[in-house]
Backbone as CSV, one residue per row, in Angstrom:
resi,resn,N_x,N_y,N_z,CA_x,CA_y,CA_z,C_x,C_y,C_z
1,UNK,4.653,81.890,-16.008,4.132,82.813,-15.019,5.291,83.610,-14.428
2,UNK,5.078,85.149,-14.194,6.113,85.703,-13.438,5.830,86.204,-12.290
3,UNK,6.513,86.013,-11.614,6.554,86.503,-9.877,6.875,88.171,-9.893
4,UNK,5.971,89.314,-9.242,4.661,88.720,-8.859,3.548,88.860,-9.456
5,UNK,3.735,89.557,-10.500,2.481,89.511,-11.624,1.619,88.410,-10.986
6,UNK,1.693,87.078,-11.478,0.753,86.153,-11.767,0.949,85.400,-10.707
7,UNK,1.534,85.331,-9.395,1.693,84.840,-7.882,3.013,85.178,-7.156
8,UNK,2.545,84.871,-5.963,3.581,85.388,-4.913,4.464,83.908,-4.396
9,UNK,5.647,84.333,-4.397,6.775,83.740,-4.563,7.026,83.323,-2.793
10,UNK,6.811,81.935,-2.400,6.777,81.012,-0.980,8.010,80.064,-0.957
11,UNK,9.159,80.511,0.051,9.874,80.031,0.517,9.227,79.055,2.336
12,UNK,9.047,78.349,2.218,8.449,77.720,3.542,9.670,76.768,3.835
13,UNK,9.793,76.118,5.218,10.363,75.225,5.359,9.029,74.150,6.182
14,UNK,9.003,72.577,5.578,8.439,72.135,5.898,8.797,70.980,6.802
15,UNK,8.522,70.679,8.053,8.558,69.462,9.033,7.852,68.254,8.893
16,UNK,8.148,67.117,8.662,7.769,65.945,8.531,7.932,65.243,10.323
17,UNK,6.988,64.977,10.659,6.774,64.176,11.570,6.792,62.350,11.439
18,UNK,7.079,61.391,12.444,6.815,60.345,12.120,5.683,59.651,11.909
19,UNK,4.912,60.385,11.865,3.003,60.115,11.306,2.562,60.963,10.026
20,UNK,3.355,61.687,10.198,3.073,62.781,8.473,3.765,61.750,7.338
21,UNK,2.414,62.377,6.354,3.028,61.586,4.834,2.651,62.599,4.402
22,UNK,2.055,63.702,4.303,1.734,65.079,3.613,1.990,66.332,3.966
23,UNK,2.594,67.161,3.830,2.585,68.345,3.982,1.907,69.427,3.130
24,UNK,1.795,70.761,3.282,0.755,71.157,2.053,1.797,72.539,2.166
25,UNK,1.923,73.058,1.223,2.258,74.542,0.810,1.526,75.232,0.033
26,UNK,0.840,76.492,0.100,0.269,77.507,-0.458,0.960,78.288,-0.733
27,UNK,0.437,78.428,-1.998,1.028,79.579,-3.207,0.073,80.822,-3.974
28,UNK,0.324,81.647,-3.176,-1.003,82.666,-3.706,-0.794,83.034,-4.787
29,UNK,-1.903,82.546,-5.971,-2.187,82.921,-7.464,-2.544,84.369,-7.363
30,UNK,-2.393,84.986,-8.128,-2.681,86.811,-8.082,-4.019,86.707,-9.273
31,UNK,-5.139,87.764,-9.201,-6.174,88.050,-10.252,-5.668,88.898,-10.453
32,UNK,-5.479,89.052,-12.274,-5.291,90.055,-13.095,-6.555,90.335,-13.701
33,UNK,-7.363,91.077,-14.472,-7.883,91.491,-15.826,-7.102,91.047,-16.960
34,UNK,-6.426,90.450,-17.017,-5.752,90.479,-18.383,-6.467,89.065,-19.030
35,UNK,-6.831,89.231,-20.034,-7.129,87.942,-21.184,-5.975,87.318,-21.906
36,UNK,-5.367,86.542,-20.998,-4.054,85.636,-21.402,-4.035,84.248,-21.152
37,UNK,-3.324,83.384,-22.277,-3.081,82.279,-21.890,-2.421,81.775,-21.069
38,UNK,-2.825,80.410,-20.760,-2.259,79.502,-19.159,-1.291,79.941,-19.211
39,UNK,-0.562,79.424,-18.009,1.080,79.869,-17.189,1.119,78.888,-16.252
40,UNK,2.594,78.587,-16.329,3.324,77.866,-15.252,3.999,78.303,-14.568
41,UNK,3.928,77.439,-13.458,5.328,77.842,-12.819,5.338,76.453,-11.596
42,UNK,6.539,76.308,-11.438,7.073,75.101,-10.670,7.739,75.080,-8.920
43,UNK,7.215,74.190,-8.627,7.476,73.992,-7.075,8.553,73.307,-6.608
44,UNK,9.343,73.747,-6.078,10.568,72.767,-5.640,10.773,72.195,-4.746
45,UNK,11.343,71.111,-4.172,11.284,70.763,-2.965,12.859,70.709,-2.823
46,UNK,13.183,70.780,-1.919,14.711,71.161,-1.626,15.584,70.321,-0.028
47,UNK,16.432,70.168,-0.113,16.910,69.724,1.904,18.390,69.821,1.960
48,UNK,18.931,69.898,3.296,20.491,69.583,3.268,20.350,68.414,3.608
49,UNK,19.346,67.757,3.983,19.607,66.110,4.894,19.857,65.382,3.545
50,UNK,20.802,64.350,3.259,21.354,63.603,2.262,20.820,62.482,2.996
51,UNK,20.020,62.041,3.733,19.178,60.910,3.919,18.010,61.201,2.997
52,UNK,17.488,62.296,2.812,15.557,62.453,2.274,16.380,62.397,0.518
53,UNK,15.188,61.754,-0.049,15.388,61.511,-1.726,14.290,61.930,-1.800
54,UNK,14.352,62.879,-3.433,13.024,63.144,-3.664,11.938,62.484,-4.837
55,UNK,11.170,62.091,-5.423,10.521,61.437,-6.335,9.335,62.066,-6.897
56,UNK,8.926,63.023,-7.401,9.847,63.806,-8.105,9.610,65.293,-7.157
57,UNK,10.899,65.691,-7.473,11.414,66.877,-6.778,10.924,68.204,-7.076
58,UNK,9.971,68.030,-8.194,9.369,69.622,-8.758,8.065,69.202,-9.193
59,UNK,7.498,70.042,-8.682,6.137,70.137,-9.057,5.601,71.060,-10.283
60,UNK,4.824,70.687,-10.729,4.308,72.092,-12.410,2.860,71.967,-12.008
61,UNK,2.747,73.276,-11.580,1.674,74.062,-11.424,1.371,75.199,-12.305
62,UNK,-0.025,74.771,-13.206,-0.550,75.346,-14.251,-1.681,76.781,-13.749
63,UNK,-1.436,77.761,-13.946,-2.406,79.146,-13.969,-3.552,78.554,-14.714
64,UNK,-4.434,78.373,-14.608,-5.793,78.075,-15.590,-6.401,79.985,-15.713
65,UNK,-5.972,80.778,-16.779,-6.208,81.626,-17.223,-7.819,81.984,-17.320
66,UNK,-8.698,83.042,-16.546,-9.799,82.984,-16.585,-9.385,83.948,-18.183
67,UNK,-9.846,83.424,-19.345,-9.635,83.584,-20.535,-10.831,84.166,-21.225
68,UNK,-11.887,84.963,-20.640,-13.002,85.438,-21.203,-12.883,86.861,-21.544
69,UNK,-13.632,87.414,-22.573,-13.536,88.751,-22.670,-15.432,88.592,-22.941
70,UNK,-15.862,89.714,-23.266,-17.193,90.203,-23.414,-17.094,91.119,-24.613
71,UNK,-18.016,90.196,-25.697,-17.569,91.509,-27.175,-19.343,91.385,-27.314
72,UNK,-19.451,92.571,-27.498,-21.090,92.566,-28.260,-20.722,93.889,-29.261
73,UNK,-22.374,94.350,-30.142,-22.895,95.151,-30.550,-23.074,95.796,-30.085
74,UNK,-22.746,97.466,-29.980,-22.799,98.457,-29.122,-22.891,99.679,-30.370
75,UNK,-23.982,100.338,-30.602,-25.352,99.460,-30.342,-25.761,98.400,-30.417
76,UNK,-26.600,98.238,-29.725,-27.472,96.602,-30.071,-28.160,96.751,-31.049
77,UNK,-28.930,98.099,-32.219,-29.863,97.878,-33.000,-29.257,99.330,-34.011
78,UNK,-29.732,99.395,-34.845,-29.039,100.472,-36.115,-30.051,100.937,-37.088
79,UNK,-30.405,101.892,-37.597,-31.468,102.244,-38.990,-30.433,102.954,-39.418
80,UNK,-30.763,102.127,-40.932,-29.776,102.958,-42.177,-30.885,103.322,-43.501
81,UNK,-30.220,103.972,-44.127,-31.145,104.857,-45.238,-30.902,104.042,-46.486
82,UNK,-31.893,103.346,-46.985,-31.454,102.963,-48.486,-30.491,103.451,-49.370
83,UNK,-28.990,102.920,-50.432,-28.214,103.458,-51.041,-27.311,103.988,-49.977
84,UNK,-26.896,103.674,-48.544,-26.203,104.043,-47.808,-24.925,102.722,-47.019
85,UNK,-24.237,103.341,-46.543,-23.710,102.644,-46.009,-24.228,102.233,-44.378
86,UNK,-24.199,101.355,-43.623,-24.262,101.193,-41.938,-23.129,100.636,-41.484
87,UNK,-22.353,101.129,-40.150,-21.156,100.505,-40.010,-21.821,99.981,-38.507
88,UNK,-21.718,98.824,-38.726,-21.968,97.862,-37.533,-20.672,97.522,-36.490
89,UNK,-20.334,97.941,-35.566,-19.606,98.087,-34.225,-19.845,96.761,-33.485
90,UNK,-18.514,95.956,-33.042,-18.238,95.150,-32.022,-17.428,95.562,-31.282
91,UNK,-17.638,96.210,-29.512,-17.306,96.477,-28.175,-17.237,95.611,-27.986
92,UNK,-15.725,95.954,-27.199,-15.478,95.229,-26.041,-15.868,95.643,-24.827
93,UNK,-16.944,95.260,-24.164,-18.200,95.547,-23.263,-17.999,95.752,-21.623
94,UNK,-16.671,95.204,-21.509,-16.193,95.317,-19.577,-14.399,95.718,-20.192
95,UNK,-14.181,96.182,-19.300,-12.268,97.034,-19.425,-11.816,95.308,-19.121
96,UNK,-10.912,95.029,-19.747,-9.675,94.151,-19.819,-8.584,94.538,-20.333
97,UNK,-7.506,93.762,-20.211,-6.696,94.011,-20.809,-6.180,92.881,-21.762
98,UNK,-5.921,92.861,-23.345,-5.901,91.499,-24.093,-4.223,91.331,-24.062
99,UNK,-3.472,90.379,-23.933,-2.045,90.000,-23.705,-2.263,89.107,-24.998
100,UNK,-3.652,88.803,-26.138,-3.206,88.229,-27.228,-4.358,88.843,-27.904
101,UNK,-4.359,88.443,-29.220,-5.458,88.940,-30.175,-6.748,87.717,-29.783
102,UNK,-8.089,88.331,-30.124,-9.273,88.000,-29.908,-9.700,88.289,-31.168
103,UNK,-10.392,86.859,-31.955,-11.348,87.192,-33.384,-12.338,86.963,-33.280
104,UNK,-12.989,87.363,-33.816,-14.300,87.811,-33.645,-15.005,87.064,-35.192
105,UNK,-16.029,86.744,-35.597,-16.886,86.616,-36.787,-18.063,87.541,-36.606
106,UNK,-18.594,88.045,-37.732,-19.201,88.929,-38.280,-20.079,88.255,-39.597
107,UNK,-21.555,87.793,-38.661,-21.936,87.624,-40.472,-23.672,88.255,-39.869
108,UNK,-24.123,88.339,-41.728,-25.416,88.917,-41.279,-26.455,87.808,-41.911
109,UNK,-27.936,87.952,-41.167,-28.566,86.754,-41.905,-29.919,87.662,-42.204
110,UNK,-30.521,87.367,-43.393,-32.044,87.855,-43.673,-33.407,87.585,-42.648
111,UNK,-33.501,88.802,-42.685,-34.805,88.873,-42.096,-36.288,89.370,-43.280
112,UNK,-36.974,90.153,-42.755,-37.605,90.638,-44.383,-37.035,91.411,-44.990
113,UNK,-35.390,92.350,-44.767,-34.229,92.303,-45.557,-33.922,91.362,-45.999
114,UNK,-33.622,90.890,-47.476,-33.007,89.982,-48.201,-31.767,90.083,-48.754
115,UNK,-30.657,89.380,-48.566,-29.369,89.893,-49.785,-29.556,89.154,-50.644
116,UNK,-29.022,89.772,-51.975,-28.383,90.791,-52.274,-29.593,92.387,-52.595
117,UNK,-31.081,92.081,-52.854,-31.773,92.717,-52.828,-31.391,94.258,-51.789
118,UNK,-31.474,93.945,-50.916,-32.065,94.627,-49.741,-30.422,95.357,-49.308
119,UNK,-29.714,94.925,-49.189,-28.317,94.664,-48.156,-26.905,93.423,-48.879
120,UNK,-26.051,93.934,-48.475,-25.087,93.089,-49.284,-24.583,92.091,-47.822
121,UNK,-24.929,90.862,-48.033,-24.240,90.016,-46.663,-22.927,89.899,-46.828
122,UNK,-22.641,89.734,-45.266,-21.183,89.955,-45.142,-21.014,89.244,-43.706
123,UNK,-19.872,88.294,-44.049,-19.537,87.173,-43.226,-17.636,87.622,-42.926
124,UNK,-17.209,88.145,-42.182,-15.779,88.756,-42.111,-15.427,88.469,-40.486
125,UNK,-14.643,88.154,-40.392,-13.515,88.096,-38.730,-12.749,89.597,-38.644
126,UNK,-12.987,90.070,-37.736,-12.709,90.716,-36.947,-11.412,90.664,-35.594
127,UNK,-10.470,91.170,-35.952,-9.344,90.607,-35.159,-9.759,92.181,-33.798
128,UNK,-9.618,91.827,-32.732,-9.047,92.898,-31.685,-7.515,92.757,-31.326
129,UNK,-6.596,93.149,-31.265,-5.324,93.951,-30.874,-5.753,94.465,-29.213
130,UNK,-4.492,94.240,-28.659,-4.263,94.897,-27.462,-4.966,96.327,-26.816
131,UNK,-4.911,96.980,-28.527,-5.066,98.486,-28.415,-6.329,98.678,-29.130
132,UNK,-6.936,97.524,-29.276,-8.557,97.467,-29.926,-9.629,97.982,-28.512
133,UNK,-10.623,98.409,-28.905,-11.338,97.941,-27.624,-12.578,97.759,-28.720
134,UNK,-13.074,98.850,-29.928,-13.802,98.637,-31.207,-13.259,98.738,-32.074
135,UNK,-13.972,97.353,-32.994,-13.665,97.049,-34.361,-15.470,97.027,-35.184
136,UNK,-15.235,97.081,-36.254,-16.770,98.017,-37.335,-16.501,97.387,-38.531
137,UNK,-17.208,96.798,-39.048,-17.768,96.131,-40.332,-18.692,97.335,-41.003
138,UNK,-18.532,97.398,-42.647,-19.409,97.892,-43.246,-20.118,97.044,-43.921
139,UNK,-21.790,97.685,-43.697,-22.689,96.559,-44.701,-23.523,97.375,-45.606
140,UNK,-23.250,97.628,-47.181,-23.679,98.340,-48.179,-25.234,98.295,-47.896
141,UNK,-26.129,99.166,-47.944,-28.146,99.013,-47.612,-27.909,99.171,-49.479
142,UNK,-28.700,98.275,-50.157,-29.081,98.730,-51.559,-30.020,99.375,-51.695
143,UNK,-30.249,100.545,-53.220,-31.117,101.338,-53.017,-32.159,100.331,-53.975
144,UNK,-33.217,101.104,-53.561,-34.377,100.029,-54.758,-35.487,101.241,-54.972
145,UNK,-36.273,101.332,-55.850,-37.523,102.116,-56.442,-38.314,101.631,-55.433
146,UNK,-38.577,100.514,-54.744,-39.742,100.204,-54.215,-40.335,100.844,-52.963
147,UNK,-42.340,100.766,-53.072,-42.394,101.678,-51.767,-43.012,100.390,-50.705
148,UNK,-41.416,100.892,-49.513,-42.591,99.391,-49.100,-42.006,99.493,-47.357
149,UNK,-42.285,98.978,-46.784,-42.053,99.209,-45.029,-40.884,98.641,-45.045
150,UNK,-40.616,99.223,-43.450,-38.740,99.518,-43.076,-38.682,97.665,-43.107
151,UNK,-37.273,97.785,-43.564,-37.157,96.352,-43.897,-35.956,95.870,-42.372
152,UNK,-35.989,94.709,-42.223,-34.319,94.435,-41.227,-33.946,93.329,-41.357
153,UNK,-32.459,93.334,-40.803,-31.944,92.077,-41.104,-31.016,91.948,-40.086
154,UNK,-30.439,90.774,-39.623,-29.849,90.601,-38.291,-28.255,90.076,-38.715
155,UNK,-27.415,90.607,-37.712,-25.789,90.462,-37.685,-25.505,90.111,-36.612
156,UNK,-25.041,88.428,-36.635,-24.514,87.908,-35.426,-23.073,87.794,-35.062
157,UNK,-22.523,87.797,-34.249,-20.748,87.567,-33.195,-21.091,86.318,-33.116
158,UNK,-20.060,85.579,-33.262,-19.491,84.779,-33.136,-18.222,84.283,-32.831
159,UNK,-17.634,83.254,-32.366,-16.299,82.556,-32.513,-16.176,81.322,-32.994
160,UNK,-15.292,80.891,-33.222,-14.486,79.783,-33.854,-14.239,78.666,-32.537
């Protein structure tokens, strides 16, 4: 964790009384947007009195990273033309900012579209980058002679 990005940096001096066994210090954690992993950072305890010993003298205090992003289909729904291509879109759905890569899965499952008939399935990860906000899968529509009502088939997000 760096000061003050990810908290504000507390010099206190603390008084022990002859009835105190606790003292407490607050350390204000800062909210970012950013989608990053945990962070540390450590507490010291310090004195000139060469009577006080410490056991243990530093504390490690962990950032628990609110680590969520929001990826959907944007659109949520698509019509493609037989013998065509459809490029299916995963948004990133609220502004963040990613400090690591985010993967994504991409697969599609039959509905009264069938693959390989109908549509070519396609099961692929999807990486986002910092500088991602959309990433797009292509899914081949096959053409066919037949006359017959609009067909569909569904493509789910996932993670690992």
């Amino acid at each position: 964790a760096t000061e003050p990005a990810d908290y504000t940096a507390v010099n206190v001096s603390l008084t022990f009384t002859a009835s105190d066994s606790t003292r407490c210090v607050s350390i204000p954690i800062s909210a970012d947007a950013l989608v990053e992993g945990d962070e540390t950072l450590s507490a010291q305890l310090s004195t000139d009195d060469s009577a006080v010993t410490f056991s243990p003298q530093t504390a490690l205090v962990l950032i628990d990273d609110i680590n969520t992003v929001t990826i959907g289909f944007d659109p949520s729904s698509y019509t493609a033309i037989e013998g065509t291509t459809v490029q299916v879109c995963a948004r990133i759905l609220y502004e963040v900012v990613l400090q690591r890569d985010v993967v994504v899965d991409v697969s599609t499952g039959d509905g009264t579209a069938t693959a390989p008939a109908d549509y070519t399935a396609v099961d692929v990860s999807l990486t986002f980058t910092a500088s991602d906000s959309t990433r797009c899968v292509s899914i081949p529509i096959s053409a066919d002679a037949l006359l017959e009502d609009d067909e569909m088939f569904s493509a789910q997000l996932s993670t690992d």
